[in-house]
PABA-631943 format. One record per residue (C-alpha): residue number from 1; chain; x, y, z. Coordinates in nm, 3 decimals. Example, Ala and Ser with C-alpha at 12.3 -4.5 7.8 and 13.67 -1.06 7.14 Angstrom:
2
[1, "A", [1.230, -0.450, 0.780]]
[2, "A", [1.367, -0.106, 0.714]]
END
This chain:
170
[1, "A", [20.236, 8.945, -5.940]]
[2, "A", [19.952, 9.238, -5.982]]
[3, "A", [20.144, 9.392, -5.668]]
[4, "A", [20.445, 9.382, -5.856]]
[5, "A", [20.373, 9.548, -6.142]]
[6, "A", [20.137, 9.789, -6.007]]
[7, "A", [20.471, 9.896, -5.786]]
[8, "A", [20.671, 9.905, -6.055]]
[9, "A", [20.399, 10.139, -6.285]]
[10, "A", [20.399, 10.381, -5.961]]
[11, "A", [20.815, 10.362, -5.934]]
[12, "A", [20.809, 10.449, -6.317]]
[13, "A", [20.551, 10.749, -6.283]]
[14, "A", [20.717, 10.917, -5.992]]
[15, "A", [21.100, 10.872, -6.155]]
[16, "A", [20.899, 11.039, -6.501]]
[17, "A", [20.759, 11.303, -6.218]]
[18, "A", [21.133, 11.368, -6.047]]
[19, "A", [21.273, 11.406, -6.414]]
[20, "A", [21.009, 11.666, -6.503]]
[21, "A", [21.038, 11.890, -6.205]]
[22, "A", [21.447, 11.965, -6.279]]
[23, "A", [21.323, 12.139, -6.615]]
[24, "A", [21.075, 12.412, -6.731]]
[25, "A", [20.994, 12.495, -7.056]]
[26, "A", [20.817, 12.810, -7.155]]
[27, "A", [20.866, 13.171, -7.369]]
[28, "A", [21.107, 13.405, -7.309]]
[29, "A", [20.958, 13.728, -7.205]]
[30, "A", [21.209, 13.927, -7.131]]
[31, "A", [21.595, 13.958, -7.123]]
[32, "A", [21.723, 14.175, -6.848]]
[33, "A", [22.090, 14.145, -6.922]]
[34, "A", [22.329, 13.905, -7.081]]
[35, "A", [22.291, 13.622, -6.864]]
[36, "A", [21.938, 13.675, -6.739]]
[37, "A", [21.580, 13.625, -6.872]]
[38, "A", [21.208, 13.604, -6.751]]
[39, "A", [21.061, 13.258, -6.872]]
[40, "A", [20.659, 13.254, -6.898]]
[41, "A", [20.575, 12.929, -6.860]]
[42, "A", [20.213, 12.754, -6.834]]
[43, "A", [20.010, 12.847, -6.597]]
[44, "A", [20.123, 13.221, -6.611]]
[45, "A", [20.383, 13.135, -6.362]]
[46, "A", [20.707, 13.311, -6.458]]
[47, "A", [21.050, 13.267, -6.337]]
[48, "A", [21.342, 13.510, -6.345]]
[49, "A", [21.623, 13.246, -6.504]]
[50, "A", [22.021, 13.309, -6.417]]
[51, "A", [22.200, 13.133, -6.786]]
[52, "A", [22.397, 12.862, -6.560]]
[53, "A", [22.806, 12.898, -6.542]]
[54, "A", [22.845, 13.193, -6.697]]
[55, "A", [22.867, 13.603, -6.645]]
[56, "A", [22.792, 13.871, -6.882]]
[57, "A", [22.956, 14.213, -6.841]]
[58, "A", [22.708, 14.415, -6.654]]
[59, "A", [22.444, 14.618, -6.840]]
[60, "A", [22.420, 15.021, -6.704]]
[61, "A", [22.188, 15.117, -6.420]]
[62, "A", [22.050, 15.443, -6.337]]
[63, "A", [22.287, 15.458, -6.057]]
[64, "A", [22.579, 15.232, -6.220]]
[65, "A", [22.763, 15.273, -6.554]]
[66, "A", [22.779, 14.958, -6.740]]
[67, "A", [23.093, 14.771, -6.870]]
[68, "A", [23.214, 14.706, -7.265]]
[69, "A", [22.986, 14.466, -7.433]]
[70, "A", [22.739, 14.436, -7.156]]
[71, "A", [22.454, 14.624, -7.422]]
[72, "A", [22.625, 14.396, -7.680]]
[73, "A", [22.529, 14.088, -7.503]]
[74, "A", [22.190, 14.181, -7.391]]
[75, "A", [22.101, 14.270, -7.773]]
[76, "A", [22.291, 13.935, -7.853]]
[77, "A", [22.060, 13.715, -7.590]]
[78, "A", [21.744, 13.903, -7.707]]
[79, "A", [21.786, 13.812, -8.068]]
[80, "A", [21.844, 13.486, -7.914]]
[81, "A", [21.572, 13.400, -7.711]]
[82, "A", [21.263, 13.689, -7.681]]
[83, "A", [20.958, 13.549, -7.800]]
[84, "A", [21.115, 13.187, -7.859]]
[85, "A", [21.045, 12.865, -7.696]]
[86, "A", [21.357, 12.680, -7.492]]
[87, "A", [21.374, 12.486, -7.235]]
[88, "A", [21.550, 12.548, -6.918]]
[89, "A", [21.754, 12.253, -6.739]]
[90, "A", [21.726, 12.396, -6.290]]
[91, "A", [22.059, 12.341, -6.190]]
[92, "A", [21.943, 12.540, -5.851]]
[93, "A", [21.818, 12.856, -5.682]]
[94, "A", [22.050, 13.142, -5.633]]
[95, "A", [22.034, 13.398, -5.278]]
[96, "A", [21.864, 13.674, -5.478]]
[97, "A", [21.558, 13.370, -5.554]]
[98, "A", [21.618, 13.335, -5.934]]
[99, "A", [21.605, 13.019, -6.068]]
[100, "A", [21.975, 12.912, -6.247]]
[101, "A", [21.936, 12.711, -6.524]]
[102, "A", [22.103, 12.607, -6.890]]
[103, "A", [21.869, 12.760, -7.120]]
[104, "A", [21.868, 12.529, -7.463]]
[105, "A", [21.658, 12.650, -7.753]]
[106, "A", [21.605, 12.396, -8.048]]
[107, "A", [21.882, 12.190, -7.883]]
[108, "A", [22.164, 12.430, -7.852]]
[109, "A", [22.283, 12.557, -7.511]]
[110, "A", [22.258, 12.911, -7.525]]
[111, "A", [22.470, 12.953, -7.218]]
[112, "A", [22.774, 12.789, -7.424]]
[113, "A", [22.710, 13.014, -7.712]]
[114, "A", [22.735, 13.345, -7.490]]
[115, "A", [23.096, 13.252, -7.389]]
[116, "A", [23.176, 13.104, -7.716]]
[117, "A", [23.093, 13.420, -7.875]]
[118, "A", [23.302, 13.591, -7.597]]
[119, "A", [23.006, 13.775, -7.443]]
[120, "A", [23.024, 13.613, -7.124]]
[121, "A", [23.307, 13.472, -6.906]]
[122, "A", [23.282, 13.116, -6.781]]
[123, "A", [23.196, 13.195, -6.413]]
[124, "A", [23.462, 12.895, -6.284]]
[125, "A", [23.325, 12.995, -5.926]]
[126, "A", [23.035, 12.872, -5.959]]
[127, "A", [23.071, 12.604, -6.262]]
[128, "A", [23.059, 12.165, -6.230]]
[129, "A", [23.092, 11.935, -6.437]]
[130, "A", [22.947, 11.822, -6.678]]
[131, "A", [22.963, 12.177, -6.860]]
[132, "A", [23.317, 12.308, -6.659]]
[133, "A", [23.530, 12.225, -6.961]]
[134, "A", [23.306, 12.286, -7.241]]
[135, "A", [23.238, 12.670, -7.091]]
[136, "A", [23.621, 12.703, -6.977]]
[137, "A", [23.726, 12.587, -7.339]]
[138, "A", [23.479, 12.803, -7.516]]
[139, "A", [23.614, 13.076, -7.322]]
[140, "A", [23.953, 13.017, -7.374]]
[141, "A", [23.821, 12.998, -7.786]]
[142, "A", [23.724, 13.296, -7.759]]
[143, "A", [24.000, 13.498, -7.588]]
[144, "A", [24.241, 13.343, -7.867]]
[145, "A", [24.026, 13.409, -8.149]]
[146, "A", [23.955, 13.775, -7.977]]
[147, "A", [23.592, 13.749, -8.018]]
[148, "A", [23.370, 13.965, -7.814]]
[149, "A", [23.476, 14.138, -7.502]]
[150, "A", [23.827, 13.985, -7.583]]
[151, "A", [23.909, 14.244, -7.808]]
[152, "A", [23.997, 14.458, -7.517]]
[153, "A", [24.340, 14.381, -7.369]]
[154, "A", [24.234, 14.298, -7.033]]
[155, "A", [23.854, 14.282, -6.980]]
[156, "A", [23.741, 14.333, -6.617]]
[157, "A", [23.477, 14.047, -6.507]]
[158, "A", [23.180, 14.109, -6.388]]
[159, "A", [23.277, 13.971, -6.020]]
[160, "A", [23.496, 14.255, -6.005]]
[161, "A", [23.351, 14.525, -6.209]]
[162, "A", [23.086, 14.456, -5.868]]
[163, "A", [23.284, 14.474, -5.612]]
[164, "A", [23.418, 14.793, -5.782]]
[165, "A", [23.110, 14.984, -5.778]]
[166, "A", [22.956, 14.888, -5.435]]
[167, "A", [23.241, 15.002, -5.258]]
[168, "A", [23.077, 15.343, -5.054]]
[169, "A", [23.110, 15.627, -5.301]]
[170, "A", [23.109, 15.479, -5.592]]
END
């Protein structure tokens, strides 16, 4: 019976273990764009965080010009998050090594909010379920209620604003 229940006290501790490692929580340190952020968390690790599901309009660069509302949602994510606790939920890793997470911050999912307000798109390429139809629907909120980037007639999305400007001599 000891057996037993020392097996089950291990089984509990490594489920509470597996549960812990899918989120982080730590500071915001910095917002690059709309749907990026450097997370400080303990330890001084940080982690460059992707907002999971959705794309912001890209921010300039020295070499690129930026799109409408890209400085809009970068000021809109900073008032958001700099300097505030949240928690973010690891969906996965991307190919650039950034960690791609939903970023909540006293309980509300930021990444939800950004689309809602029409300051990002829900990226449907790269979006599952559970949070597919809420983003899609808070996107398609927005574009009625012309919130945001929406305002514009036809708003180019990120994805091709991209491909746009890495073509050679662009």
């Amino acid at each position: 019976m000891r057996y037993f229940f020392l097996l089950f006290v291990l089984l509990i501790s490594s489920a509470a273990e597996l549960g812990a490692s899918e989120a982080l929580s730590g500071i915001v340190r910095k917002v690059y764009d709309g749907d990026t952020i450097l997370l400080a968390v303990r330890g001084n690790s940080r982690f460059s965080v992707r907002l999971y599901g959705i794309d912001a309009p890209e921010t300039s660069k020295p070499d690129k010009p930026g799109q409408p509302f890209g400085a809009v949602a970068k000021r809109t994510l900073m008032y958001k998050l700099l300097g505030r606790e949240v928690s973010a939920e690891i969906v996965e890793n991307d190919s650039y090594g950034r960690t791609v997470a939903v970023i909540r911050h006293k309980g509300r999912d930021i990444n939800l909010e950004m689309v809602d307000e029409g300051l990002a798109w829900a990226y449907r390429r790269y979006l599952d379920t559970p949070y597919a139809s809420d983003y899609i629907a808070a996107e398609d909120r927005a574009r009625r209620l012309r919130r945001g980037l929406w305002r514009d007639r036809n708003p180019i999305p990120p994805w091709e604003f991209r491909h746009i400007f890495s073509e050679p001599g662009k």
